[in-house]
VOGU-3710 file (C-alpha; in Angstrom, 3 decimals, decimal comma):
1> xxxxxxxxxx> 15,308/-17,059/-60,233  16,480/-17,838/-56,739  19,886/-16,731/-55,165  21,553/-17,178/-52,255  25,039/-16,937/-50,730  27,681/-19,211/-49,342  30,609/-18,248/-48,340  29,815/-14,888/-50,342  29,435/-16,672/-53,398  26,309/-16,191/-54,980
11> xxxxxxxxxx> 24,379/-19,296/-56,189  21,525/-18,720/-58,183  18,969/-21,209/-59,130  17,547/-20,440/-62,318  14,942/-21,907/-65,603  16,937/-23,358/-68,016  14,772/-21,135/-70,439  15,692/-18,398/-68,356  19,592/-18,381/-69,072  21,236/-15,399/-71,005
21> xxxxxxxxxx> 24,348/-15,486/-73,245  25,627/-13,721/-70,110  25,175/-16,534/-67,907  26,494/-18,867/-70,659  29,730/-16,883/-71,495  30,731/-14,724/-68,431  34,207/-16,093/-67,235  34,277/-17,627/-63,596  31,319/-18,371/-63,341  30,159/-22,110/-62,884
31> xxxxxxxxxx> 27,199/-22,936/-64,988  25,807/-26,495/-64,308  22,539/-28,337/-65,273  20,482/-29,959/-62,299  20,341/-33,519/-62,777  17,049/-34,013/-60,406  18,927/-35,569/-57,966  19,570/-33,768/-54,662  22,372/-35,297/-54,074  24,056/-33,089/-56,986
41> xxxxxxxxxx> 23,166/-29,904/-54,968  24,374/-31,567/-51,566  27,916/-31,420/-54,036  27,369/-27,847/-55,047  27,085/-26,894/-52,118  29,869/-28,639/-50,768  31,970/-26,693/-53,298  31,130/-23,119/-52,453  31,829/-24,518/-48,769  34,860/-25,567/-49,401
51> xxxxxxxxxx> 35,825/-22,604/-51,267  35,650/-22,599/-55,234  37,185/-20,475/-57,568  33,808/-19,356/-59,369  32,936/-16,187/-59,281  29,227/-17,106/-59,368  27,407/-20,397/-59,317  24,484/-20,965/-61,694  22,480/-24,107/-61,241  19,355/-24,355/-64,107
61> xxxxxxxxxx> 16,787/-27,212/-64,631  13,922/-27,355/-66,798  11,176/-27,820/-64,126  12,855/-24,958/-61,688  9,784/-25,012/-59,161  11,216/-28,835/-58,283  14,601/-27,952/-58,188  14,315/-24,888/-55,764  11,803/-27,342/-53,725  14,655/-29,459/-53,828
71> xxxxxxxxxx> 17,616/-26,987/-52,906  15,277/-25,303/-49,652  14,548/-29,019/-48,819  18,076/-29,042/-47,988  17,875/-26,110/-45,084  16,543/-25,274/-41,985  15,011/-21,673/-41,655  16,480/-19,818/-38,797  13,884/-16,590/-37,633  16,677/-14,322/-36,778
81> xxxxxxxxxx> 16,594/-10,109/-36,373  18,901/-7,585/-35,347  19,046/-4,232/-35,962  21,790/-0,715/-36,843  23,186/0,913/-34,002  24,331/4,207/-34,087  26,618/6,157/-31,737  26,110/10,118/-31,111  29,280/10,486/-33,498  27,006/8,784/-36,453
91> xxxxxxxxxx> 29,232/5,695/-35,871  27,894/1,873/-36,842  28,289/-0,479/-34,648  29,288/-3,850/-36,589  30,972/-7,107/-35,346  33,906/-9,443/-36,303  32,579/-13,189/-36,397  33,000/-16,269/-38,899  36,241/-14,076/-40,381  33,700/-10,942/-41,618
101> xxxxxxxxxx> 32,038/-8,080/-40,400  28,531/-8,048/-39,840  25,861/-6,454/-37,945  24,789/-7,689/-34,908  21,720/-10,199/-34,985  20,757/-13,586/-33,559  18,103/-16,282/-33,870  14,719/-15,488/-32,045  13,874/-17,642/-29,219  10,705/-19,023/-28,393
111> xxxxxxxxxx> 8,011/-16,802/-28,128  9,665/-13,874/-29,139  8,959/-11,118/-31,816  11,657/-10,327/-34,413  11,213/-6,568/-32,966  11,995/-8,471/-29,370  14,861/-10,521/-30,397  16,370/-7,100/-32,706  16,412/-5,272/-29,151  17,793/-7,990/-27,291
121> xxxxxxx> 20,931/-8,543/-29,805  21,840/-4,889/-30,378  21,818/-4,454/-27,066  23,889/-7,516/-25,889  26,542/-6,002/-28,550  26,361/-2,482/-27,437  26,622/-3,367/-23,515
//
């Protein structure tokens, strides 16, 4: 099994052997068979951009070691780090972007450390 989430929508790659009668009969959820074509996931994914009414996406395939090759084929991997920041009142600092709240990170630059780039982030958010 593989999941990930777009637009907090969780679509999770999975063996067709591997289903459950949960997967098959849970309302909202989207259950849909790879064809072995990437262009189907390019559509999927397109969907939970969009914005779909699922409540979960399942995608299975026979041969799943093919069809997650061919789903992470379709990304670029972003290093990224950031970090918790508390106040002396045991407050989190968290920040409003994209339309959620999140925790303040950012993509590592050249040469840097994930422990560098966490410093560098939290701080630029706390200053």
């Amino acid at each position: 099994m593989y999941k990930i989430y777009i637009n907090e929508v969780p679509v999770i790659l999975k063996s067709t052997q591997d289903l459950t009668e949960k997967d098959i009969n849970t309302p909202g959820v989207l259950l849909s068979k790879y064809t072995g074509k990437v262009k189907y996931l390019l559509n999927i994914i397109d969907l939970c951009e969009k914005g779909t009414r699922s409540t979960k996406v399942i995608i299975h395939y026979d041969d799943f070691i093919t069809m997650k090759k061919d789903f992470k084929g379709l990304f670029v991997v972003n290093e990224a780090a950031g970090g918790l920041i508390f106040s002396e009142k045991n407050e989190c600092l968290f920040i409003f972007r994209r339309g959620f709240w999140d925790l303040p990170k950012g993509k590592t630059e050249k040469d840097e450390t994930k422990e560098k780039t966490a410093l560098r982030e939290v701080m630029k958010k706390r200053g």
